[in-house]
PDB file with one MODEL, atoms N, CA, C and O in Angstrom:
MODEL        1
ATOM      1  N   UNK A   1      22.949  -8.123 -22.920  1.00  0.00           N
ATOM      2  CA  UNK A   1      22.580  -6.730 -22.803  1.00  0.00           C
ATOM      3  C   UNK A   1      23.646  -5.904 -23.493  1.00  0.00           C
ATOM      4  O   UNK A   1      24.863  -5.937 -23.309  1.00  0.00           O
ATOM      5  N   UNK A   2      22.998  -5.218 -24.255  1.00  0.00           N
ATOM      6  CA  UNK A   2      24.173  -4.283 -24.892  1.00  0.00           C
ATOM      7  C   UNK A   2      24.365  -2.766 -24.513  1.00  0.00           C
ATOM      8  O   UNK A   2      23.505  -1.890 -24.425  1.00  0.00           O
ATOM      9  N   UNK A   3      25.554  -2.701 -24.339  1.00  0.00           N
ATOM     10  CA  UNK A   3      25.906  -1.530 -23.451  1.00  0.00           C
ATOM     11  C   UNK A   3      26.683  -0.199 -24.577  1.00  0.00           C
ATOM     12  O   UNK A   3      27.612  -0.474 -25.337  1.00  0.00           O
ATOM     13  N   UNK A   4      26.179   0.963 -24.481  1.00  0.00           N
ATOM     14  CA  UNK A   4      26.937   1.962 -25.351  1.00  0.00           C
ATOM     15  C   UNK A   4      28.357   2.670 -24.882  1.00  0.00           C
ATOM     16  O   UNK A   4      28.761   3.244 -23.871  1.00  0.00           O
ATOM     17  N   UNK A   5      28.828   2.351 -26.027  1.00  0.00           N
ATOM     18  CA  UNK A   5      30.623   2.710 -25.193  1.00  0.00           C
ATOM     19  C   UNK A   5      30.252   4.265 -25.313  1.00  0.00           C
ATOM     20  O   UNK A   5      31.303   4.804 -24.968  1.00  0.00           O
ATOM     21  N   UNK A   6      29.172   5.465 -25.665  1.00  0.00           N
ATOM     22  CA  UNK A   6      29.378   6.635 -25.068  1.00  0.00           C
ATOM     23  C   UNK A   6      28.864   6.778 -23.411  1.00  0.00           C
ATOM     24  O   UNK A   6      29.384   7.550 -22.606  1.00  0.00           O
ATOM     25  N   UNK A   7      27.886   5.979 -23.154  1.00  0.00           N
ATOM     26  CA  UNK A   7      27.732   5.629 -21.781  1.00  0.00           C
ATOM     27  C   UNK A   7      27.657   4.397 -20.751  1.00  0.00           C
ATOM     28  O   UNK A   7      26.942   3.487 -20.330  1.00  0.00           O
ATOM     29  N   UNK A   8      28.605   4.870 -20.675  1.00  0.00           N
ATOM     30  CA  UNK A   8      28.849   3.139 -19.737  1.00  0.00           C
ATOM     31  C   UNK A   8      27.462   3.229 -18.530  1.00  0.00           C
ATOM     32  O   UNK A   8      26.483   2.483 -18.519  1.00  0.00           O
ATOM     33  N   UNK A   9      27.665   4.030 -17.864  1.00  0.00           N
ATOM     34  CA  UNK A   9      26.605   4.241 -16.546  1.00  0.00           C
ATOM     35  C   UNK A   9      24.967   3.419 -17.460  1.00  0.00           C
ATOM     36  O   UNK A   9      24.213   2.841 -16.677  1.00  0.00           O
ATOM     37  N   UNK A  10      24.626   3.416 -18.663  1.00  0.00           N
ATOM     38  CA  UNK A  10      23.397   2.982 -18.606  1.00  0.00           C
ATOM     39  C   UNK A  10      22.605   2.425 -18.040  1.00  0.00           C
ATOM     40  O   UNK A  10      21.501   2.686 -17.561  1.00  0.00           O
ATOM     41  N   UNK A  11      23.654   1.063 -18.160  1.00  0.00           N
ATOM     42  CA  UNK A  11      22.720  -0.409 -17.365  1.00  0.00           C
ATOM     43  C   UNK A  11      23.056  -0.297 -15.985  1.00  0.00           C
ATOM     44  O   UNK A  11      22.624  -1.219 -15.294  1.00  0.00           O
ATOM     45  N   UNK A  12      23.804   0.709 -15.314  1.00  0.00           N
ATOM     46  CA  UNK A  12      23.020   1.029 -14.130  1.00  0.00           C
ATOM     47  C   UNK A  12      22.312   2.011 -13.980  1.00  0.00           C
ATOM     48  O   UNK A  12      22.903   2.702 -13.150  1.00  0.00           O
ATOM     49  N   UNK A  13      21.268   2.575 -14.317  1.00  0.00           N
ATOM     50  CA  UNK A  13      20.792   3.408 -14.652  1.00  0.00           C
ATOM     51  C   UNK A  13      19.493   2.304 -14.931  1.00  0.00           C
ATOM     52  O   UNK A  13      18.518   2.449 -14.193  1.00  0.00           O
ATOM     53  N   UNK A  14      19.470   1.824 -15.384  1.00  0.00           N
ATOM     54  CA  UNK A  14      18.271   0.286 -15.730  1.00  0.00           C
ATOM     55  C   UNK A  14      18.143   0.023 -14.748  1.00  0.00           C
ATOM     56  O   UNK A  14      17.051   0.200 -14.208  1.00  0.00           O
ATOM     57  N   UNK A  15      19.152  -0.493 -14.114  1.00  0.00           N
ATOM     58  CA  UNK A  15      19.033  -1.220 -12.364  1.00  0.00           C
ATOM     59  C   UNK A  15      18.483  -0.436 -11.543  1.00  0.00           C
ATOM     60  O   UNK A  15      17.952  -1.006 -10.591  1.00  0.00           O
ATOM     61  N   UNK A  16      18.394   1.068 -11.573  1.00  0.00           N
ATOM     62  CA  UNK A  16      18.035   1.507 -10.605  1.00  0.00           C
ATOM     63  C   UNK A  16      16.869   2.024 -10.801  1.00  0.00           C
ATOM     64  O   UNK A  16      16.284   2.409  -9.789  1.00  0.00           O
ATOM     65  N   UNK A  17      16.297   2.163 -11.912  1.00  0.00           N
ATOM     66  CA  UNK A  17      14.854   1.971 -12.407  1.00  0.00           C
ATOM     67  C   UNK A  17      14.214   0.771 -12.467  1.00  0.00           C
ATOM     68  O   UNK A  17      13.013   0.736 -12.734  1.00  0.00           O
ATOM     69  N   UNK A  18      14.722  -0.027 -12.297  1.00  0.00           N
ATOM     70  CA  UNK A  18      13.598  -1.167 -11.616  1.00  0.00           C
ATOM     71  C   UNK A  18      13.634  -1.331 -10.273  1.00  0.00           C
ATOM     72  O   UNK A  18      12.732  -1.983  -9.749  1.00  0.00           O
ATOM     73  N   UNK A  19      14.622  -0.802  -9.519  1.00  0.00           N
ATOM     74  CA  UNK A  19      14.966  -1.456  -8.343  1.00  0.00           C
ATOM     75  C   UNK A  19      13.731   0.010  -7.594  1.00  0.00           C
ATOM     76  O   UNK A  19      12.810  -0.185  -6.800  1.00  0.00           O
ATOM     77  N   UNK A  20      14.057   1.034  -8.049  1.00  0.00           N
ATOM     78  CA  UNK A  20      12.736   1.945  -7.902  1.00  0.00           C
ATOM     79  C   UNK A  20      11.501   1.774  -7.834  1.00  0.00           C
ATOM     80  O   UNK A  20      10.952   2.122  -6.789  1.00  0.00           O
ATOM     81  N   UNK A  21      10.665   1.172  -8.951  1.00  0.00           N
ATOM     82  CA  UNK A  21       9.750   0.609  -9.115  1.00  0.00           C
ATOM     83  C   UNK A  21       9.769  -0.328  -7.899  1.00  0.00           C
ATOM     84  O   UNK A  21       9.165  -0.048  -6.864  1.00  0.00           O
ATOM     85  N   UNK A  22      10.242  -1.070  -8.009  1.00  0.00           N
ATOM     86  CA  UNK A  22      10.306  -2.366  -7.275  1.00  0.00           C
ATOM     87  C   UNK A  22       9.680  -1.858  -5.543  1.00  0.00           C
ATOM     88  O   UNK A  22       8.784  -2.311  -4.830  1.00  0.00           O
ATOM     89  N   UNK A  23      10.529  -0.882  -5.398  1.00  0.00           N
ATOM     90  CA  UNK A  23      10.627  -0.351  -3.747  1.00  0.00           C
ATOM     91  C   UNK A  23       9.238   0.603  -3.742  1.00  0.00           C
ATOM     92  O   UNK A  23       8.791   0.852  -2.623  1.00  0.00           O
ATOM     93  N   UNK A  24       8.472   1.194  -4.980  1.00  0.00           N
ATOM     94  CA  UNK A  24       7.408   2.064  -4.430  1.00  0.00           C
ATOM     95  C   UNK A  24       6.360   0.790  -4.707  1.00  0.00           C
ATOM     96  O   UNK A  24       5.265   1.197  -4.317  1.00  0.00           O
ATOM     97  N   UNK A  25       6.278   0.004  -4.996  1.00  0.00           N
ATOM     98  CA  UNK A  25       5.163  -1.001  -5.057  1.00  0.00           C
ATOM     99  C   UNK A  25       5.360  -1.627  -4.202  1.00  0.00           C
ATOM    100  O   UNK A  25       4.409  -2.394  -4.048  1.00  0.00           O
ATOM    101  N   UNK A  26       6.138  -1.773  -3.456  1.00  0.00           N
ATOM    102  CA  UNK A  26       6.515  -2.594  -2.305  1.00  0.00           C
ATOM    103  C   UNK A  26       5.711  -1.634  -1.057  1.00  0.00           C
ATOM    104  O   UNK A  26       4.836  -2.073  -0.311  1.00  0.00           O
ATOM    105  N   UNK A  27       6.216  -0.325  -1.052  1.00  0.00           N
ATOM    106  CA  UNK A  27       5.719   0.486  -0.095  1.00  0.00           C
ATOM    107  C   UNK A  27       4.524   0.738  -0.052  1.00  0.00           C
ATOM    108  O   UNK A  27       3.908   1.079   0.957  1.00  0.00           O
ATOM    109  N   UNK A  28       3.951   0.551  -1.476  1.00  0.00           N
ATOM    110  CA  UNK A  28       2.245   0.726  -1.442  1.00  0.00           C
ATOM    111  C   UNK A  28       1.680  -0.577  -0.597  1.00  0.00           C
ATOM    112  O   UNK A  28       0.698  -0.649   0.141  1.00  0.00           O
ATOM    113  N   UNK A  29       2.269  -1.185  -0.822  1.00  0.00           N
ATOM    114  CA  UNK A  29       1.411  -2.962  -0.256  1.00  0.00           C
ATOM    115  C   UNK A  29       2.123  -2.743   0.669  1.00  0.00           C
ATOM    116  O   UNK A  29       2.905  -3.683   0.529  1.00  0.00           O
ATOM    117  N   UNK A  30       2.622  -1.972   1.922  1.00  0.00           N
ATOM    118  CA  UNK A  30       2.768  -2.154   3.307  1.00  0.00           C
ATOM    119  C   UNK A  30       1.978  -1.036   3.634  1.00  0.00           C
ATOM    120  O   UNK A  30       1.384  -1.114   4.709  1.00  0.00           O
ATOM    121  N   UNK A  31       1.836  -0.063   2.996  1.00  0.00           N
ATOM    122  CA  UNK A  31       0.665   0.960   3.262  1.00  0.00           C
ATOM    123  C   UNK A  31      -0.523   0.825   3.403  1.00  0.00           C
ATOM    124  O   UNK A  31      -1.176   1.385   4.284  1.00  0.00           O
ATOM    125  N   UNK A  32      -1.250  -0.423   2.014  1.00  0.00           N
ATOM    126  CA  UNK A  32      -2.473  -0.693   2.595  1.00  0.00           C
ATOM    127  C   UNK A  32      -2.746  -1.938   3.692  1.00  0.00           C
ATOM    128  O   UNK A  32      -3.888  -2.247   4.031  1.00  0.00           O
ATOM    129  N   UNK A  33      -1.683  -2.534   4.141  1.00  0.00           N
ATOM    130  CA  UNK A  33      -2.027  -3.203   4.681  1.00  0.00           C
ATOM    131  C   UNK A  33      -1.540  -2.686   6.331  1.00  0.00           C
ATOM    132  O   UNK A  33      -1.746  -3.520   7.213  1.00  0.00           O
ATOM    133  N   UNK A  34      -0.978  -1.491   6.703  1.00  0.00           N
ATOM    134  CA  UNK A  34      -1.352  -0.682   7.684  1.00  0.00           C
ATOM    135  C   UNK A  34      -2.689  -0.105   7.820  1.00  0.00           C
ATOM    136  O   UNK A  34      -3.359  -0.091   8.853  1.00  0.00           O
ATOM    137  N   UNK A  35      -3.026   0.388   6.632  1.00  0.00           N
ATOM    138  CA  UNK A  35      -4.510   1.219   7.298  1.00  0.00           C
ATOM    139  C   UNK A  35      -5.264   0.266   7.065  1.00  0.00           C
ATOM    140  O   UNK A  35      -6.304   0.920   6.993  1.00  0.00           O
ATOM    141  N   UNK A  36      -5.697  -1.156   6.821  1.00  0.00           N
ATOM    142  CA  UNK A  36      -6.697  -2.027   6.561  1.00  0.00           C
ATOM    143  C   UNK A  36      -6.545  -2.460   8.219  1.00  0.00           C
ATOM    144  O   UNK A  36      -7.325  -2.336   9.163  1.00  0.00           O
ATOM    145  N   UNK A  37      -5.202  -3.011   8.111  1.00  0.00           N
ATOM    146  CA  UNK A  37      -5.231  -3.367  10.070  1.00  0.00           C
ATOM    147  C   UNK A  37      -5.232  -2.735  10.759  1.00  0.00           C
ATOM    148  O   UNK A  37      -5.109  -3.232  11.878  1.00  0.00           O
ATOM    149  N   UNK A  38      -5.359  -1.232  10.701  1.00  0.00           N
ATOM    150  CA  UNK A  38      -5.744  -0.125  11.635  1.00  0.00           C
ATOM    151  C   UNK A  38      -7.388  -0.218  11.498  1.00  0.00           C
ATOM    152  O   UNK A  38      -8.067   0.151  12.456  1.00  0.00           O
ATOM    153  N   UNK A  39      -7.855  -0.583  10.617  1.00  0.00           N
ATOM    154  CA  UNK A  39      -9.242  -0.045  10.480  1.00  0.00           C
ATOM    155  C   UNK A  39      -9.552  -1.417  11.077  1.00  0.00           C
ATOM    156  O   UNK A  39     -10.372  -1.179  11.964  1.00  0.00           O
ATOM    157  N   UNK A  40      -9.368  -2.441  11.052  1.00  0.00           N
ATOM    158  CA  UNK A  40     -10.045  -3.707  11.747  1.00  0.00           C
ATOM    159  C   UNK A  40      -9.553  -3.439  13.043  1.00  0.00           C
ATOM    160  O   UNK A  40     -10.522  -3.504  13.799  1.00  0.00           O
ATOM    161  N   UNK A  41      -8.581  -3.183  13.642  1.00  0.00           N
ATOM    162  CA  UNK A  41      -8.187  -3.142  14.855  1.00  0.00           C
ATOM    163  C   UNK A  41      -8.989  -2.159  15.449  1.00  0.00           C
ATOM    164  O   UNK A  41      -9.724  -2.592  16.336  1.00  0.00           O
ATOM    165  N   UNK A  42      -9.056  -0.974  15.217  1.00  0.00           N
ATOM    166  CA  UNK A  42      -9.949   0.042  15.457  1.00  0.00           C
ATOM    167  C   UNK A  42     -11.679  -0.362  15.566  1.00  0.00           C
ATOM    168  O   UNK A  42     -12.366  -0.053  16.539  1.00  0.00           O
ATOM    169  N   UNK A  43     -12.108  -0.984  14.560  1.00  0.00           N
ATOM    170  CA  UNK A  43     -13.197  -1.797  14.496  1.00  0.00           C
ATOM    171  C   UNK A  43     -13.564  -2.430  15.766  1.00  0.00           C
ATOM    172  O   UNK A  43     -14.470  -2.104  16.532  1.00  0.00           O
ATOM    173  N   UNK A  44     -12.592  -3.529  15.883  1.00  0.00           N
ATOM    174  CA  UNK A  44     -12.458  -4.392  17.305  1.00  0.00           C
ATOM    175  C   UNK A  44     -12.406  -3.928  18.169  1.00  0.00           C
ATOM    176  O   UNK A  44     -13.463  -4.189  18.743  1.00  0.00           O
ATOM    177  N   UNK A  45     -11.579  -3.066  19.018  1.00  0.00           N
ATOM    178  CA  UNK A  45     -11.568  -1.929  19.739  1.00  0.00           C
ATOM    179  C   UNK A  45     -13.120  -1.374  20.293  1.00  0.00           C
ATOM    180  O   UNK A  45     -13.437  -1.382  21.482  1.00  0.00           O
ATOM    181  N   UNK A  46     -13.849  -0.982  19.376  1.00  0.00           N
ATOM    182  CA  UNK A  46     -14.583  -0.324  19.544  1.00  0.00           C
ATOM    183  C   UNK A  46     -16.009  -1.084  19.804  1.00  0.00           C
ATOM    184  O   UNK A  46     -16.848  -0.617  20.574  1.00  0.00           O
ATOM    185  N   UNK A  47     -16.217  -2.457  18.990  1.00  0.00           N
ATOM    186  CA  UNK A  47     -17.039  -2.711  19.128  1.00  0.00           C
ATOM    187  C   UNK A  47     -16.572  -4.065  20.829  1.00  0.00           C
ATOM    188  O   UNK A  47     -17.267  -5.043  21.106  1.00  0.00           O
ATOM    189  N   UNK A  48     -15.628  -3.751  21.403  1.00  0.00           N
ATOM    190  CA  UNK A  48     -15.000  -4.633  22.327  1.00  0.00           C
ATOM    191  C   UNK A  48     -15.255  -3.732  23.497  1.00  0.00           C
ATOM    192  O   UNK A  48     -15.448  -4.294  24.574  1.00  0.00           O
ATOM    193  N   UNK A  49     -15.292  -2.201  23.450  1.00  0.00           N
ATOM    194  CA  UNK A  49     -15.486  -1.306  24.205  1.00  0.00           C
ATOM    195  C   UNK A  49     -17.143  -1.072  24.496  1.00  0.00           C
ATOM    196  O   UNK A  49     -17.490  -0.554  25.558  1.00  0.00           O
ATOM    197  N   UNK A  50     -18.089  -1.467  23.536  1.00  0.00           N
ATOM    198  CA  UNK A  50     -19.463  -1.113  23.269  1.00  0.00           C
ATOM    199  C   UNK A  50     -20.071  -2.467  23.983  1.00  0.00           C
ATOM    200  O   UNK A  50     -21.211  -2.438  24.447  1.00  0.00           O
ATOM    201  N   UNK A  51     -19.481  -3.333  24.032  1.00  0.00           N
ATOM    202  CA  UNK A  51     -19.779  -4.638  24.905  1.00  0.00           C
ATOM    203  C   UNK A  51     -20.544  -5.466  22.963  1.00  0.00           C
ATOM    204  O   UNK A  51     -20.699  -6.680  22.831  1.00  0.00           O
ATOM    205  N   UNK A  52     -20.748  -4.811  22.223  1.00  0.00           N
ATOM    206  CA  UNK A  52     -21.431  -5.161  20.862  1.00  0.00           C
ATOM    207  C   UNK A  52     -21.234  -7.127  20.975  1.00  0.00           C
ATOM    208  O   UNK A  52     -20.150  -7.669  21.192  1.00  0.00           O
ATOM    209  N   UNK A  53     -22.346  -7.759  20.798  1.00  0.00           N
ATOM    210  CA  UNK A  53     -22.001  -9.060  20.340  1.00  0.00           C
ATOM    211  C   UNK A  53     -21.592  -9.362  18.800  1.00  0.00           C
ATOM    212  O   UNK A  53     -20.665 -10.101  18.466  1.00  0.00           O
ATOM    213  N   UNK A  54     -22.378  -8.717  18.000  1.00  0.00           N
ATOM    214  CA  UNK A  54     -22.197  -8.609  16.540  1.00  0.00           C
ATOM    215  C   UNK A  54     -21.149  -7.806  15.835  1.00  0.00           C
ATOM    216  O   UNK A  54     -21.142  -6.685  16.342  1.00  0.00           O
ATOM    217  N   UNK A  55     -20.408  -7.888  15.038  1.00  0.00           N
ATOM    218  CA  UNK A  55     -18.952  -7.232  14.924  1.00  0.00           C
ATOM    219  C   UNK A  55     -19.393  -5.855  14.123  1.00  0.00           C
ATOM    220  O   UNK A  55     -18.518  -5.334  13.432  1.00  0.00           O
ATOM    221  N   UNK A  56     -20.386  -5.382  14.161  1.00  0.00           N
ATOM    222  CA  UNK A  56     -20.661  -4.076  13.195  1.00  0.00           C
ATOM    223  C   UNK A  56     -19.634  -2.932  13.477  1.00  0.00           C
ATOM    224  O   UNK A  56     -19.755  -2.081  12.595  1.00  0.00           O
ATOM    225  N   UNK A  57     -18.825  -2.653  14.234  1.00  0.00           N
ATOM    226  CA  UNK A  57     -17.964  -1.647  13.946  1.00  0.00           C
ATOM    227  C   UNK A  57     -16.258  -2.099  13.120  1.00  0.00           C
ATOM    228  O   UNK A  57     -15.385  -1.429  12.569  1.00  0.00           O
ATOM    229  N   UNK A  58     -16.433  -3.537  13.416  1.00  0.00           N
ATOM    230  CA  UNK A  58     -15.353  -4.668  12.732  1.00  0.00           C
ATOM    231  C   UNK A  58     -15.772  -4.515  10.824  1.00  0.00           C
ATOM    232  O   UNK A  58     -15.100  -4.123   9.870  1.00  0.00           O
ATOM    233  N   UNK A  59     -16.968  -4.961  10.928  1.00  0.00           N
ATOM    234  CA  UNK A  59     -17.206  -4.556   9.737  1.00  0.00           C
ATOM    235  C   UNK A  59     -16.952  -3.089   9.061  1.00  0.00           C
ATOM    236  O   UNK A  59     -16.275  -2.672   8.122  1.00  0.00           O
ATOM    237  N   UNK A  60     -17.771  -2.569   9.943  1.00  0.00           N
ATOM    238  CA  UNK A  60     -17.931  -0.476   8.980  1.00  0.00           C
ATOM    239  C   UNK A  60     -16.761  -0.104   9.029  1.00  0.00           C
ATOM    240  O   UNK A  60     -16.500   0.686   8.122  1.00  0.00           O
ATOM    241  N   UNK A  61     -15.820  -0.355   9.782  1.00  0.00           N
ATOM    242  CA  UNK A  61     -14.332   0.308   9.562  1.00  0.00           C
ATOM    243  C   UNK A  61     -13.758  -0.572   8.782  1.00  0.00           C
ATOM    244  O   UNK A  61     -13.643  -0.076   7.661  1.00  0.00           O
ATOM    245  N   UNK A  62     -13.228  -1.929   8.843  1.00  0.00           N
ATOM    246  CA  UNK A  62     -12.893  -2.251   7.475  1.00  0.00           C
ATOM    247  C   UNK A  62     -13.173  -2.384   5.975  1.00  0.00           C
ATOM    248  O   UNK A  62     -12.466  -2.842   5.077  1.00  0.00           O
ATOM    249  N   UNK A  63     -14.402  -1.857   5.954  1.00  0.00           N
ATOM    250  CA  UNK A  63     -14.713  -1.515   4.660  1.00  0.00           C
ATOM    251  C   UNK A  63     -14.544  -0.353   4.126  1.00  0.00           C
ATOM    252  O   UNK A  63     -14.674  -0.049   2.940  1.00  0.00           O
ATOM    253  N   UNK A  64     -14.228   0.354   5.079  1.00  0.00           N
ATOM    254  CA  UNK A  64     -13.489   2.057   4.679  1.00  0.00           C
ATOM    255  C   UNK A  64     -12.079   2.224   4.912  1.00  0.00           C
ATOM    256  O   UNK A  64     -11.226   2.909   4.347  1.00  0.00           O
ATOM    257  N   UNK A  65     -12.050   1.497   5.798  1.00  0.00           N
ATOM    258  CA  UNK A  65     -10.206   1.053   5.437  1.00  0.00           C
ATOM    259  C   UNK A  65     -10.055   0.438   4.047  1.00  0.00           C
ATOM    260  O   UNK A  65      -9.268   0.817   3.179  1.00  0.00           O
ATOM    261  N   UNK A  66     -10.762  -0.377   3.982  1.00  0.00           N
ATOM    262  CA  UNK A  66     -10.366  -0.937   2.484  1.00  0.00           C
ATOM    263  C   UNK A  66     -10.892   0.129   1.216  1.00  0.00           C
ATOM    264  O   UNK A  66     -10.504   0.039   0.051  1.00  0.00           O
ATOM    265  N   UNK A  67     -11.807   1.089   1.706  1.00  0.00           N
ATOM    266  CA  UNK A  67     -12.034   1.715   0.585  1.00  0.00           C
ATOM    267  C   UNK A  67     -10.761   2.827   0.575  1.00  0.00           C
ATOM    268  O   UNK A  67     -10.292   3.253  -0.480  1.00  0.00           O
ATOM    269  N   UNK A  68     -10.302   3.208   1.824  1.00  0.00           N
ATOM    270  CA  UNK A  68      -9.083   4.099   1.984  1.00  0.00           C
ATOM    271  C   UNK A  68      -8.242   3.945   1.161  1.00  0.00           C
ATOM    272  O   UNK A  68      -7.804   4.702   0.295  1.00  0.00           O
ATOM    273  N   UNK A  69      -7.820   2.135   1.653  1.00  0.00           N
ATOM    274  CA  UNK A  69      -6.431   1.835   0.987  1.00  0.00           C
ATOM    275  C   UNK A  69      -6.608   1.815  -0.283  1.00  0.00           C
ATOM    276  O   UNK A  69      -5.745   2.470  -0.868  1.00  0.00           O
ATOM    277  N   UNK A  70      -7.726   1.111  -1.265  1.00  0.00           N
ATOM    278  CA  UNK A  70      -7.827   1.513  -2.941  1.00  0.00           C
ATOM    279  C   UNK A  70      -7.754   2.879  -3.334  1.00  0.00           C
ATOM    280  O   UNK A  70      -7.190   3.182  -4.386  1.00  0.00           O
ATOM    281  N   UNK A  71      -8.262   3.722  -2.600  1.00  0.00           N
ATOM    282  CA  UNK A  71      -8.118   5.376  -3.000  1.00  0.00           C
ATOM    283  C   UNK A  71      -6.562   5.772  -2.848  1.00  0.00           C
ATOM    284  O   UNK A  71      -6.049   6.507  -3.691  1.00  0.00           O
ATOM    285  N   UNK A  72      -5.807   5.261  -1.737  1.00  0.00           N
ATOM    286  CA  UNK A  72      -4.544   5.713  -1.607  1.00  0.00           C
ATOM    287  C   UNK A  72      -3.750   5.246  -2.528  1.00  0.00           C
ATOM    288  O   UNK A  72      -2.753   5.897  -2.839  1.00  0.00           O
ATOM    289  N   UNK A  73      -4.062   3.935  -3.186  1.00  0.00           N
ATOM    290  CA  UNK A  73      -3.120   2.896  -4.136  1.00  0.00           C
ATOM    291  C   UNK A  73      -3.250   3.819  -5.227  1.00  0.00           C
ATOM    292  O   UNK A  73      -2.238   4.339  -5.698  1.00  0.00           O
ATOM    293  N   UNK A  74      -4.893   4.187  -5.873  1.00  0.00           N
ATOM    294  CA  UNK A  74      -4.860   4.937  -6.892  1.00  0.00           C
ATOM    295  C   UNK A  74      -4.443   6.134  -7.215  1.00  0.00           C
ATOM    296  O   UNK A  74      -4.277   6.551  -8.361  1.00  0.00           O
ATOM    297  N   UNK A  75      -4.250   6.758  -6.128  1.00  0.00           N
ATOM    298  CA  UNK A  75      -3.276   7.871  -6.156  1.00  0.00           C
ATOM    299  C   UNK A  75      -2.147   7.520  -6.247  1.00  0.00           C
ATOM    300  O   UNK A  75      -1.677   8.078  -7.239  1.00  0.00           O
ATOM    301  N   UNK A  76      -1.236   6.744  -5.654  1.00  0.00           N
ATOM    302  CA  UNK A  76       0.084   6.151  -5.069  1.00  0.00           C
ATOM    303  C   UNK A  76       0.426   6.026  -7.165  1.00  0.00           C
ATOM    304  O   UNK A  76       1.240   6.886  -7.502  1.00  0.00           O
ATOM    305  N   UNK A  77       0.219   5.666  -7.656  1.00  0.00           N
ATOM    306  CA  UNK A  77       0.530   5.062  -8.909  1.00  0.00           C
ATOM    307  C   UNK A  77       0.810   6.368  -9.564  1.00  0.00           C
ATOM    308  O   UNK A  77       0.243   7.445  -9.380  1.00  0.00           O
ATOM    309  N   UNK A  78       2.071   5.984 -10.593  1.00  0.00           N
ATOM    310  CA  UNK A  78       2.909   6.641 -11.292  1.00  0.00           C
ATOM    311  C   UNK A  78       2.066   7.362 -12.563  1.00  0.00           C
ATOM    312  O   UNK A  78       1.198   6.628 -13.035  1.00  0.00           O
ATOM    313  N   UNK A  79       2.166   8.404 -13.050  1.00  0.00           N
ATOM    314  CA  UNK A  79       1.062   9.395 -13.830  1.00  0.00           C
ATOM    315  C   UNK A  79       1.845   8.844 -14.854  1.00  0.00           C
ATOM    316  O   UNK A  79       3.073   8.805 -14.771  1.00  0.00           O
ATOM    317  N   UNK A  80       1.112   8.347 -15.969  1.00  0.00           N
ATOM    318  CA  UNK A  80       1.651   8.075 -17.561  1.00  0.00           C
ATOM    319  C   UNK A  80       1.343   8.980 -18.830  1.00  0.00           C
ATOM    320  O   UNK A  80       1.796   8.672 -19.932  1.00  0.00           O
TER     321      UNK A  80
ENDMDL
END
């Protein structure tokens, strides 16, 4: 790696632009996988409360959890 003797700080300055990156993609994938297990848990919950034999509120909420979490990811991402 070649470093410029007018700025030494560069290549950390590199490091901390990946290590950035690194930490908001990290935070997105614990984000959707909070509201996906909120939305199944919630699901369960509800259809556990309804006495339901068939998981239809297991289903309808995790599929809007999951549509949540793709809408939140696509926002979540860096504008180019």
């Amino acid at each position: 790696m070649e470093t410029n003797p007018d700025d030494p700080k560069k290549p950390l300055d590199e490091a901390r632009k990946k290590t950035s990156s690194y930490t908001q993609y990290s935070s997105i994938a614990f984000q959707m996988l909070g509201t996906i297990g909120l939305g199944v848990w919630g699901g369960m919950k509800l259809d556990q409360w309804q006495g339901n034999k068939t998981p239809g509120w297991t289903i309808g909420l995790s599929l809007v959890a999951i549509a949540a979490s793709l809408y939140l990811f696509i926002r979540g991402l860096p504008k180019q």
